[in-house]
ZAMARGU-4260 file (C-alpha; in steps of 0.2 Angstrom, whole numbers, plus 5000, padded with zeros to 4 digits):
<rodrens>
0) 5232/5068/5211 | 5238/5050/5205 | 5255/5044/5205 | 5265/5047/5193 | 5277/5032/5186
5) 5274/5015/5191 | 5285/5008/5205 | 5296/4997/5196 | 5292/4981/5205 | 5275/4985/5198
10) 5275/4989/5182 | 5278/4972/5173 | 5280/4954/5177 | 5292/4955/5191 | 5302/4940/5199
15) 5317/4940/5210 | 5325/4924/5217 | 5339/4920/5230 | 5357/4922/5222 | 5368/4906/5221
20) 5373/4902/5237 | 5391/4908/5236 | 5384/4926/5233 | 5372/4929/5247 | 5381/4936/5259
25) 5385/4951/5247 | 5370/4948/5235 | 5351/4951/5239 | 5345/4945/5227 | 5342/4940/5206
30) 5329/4948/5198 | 5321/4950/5180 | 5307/4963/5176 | 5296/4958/5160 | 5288/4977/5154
35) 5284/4971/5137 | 5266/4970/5139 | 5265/4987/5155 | 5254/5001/5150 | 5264/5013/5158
40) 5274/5026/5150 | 5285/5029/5165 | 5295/5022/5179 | 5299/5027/5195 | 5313/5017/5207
45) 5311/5022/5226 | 5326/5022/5238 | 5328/5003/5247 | 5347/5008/5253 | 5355/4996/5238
50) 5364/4995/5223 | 5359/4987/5210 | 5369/4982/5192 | 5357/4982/5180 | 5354/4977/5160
55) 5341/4987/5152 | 5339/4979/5136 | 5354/4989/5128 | 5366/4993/5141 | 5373/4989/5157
60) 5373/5002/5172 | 5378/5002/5191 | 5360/5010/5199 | 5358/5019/5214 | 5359/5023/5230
65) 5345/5032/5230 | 5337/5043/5244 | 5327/5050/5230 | 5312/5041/5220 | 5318/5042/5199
70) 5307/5046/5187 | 5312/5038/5172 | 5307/5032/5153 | 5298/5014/5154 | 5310/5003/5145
75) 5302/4990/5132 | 5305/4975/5134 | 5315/4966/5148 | 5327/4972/5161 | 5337/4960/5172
80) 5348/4966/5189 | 5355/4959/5201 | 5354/4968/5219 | 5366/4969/5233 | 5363/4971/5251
85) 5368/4989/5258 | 5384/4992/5260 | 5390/4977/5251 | 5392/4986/5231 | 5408/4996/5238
90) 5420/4981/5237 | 5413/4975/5221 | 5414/4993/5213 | 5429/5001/5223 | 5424/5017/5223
95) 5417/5027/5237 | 5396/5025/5235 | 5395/5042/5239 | 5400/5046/5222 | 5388/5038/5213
100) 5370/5044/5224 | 5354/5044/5214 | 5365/5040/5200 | 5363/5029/5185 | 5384/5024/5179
105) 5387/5013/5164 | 5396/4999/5172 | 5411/5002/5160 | 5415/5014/5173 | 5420/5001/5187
110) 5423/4986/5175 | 5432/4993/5163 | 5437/4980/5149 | 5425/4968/5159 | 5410/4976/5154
115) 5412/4973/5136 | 5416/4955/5139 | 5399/4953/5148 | 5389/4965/5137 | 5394/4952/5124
120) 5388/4936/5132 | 5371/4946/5136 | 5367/4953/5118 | 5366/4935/5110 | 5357/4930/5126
125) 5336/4934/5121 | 5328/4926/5139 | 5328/4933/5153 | 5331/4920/5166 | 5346/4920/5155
130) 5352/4935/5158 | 5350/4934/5175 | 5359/4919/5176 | 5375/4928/5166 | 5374/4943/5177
135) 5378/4932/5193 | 5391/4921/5183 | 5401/4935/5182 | 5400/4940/5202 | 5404/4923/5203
140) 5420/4925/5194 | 5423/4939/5202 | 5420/4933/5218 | 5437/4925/5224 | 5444/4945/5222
145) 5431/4952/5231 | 5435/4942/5247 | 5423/4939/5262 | 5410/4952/5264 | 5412/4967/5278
150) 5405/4960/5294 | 5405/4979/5301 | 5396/4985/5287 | 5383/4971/5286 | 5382/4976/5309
155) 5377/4993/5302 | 5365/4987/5291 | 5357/4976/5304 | 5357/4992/5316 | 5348/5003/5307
160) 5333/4990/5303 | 5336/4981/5290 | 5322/4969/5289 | 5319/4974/5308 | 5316/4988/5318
165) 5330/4993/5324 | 5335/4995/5343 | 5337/5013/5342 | 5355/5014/5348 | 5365/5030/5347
170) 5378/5034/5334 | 5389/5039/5350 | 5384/5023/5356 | 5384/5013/5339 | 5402/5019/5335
175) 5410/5015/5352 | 5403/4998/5349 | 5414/4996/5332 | 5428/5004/5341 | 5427/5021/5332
180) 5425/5036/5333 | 5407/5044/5325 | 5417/5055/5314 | 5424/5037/5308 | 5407/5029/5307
185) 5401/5044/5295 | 5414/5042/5285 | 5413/5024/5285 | 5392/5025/5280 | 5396/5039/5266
190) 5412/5026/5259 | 5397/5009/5261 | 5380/5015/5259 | 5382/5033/5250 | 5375/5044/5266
195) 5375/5043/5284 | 5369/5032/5296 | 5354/5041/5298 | 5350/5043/5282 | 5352/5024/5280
200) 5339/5022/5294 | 5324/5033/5286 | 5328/5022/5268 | 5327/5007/5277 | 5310/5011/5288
205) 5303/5015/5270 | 5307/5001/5264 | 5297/4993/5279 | 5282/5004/5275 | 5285/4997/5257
210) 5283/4980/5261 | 5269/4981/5272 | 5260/4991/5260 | 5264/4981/5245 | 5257/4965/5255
215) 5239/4957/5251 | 5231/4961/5267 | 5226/4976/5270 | 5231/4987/5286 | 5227/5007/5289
220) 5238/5019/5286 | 5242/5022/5304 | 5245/5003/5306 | 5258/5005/5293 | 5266/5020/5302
225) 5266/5009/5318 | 5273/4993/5313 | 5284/5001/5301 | 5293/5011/5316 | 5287/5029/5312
230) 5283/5040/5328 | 5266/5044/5318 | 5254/5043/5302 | 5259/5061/5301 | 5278/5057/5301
235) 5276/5043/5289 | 5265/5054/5277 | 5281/5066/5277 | 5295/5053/5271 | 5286/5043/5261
240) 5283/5060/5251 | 5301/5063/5252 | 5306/5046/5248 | 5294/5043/5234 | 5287/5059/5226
245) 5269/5053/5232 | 5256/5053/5248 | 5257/5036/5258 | 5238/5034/5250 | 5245/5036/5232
250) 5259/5023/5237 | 5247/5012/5245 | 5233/5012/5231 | 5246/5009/5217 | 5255/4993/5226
255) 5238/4988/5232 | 5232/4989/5215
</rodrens>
């Protein structure tokens, strides 16, 4: 059975870059995806524990967080987002994340009056380095009100393995470490990230298995489960299905292609 849906990063001309300087302790990163010329008919966004505020061509929307692959209409044409790190979206949206998982928001629900403003700059705009650049011109306005980003939250990123593997500390031992109590810390994971702190992990060591499999040297399928942290191939073959709607082998082939 083949995929079905394109992963998003692979289903145009894709580019990301490093956000302006100011940003990047809240901001990931930039990105614009080109899918004028894809042949694909659909799309599919897999979980990476972010949220990301997207224009789609015709609208702007808050996306995500996901612990679901979505399945969704390719958009024609070109589709510009700027992605923040996990945990970070909750001051820049200032409602609990859990609200909004596996959901796609207009941005007029966070922004209010704000999101008109910038749907206007971006209409008249047609490239899409363009875009991008507006998108993060209006964090960057935004920025002095926001404030510093949350040192715990970004701890809790770090702790469950983001761009790592994490040590594998306990959450009684994770949330005596913060000075909390671990029905604290679930709130506070629920409130950041959209799910608990476990949830967060799995996301996180998929998004591992992601980028090793999406890399142009090729490894085994249990080489992937090892240096991605899974117990097993057998483990990793059961949440990449979960997280993705597809075998690790349909995953791979399609990254890999």
């Amino acid at each position: 059975m083949n995929m079905v849906g394109a992963v998003s990063q692979f289903a145009g001309i894709y580019r990301e870059r490093a956000p302006d300087a100011a940003l990047r302790e809240h901001v990931r990163c930039v990105w614009v995806n080109d899918l004028t010329g894809s042949q694909n008919d659909w799309i599919r966004v897999v979980p990476d524990g972010c949220v990301d505020i997207v224009w789609t061509g015709t609208s702007l929307i808050v996306a995500g967080p996901d612990t679901r692959s979505i399945l969704d209409r390719l958009p024609r044409g070109t589709v510009v987002g700027v992605r923040f790190h996990p945990g970070a979206a909750l001051s820049w949206l200032g409602v609990p994340l859990s609200e909004i998982v596996n959901s796609r928001v207009p941005l007029t629900e966070f922004w209010r009056n704000d999101t008109e403003r910038l749907f206007d700059k971006i209409s008249g705009i047609c490239g899409g380095a363009e875009i991008a650049m507006t998108l993060e011109s209006s964090l960057l306005s935004r920025l002095a009100g926001v404030g510093l980003a949350d040192r715990k939250v970004a701890f809790l990123r770090r702790a469950a393995g983001d761009d790592c593997i994490p040590a594998g500390v306990s959450l009684d031992r994770l949330a005596a470490r913060m000075g909390m109590s671990e029905r604290t810390l679930r709130r506070r994971c629920l409130d950041a990230f959209g799910y608990g702190f476990k949830t967060l992990d799995r996301v996180l060591r998929f998004q591992r298995f992601f980028r090793l499999a999406a890399h142009p040297s090729k490894g085994s399928l249990a080489e992937f489960a090892a240096s991605a942290g899974y117990a097993d191939q057998a483990h990793m073959t059961r949440e990449v299905q979960r997280m993705s709607g597809a075998t690790a082998a349909e995953f791979v082939a399609q990254v890999q292609a």
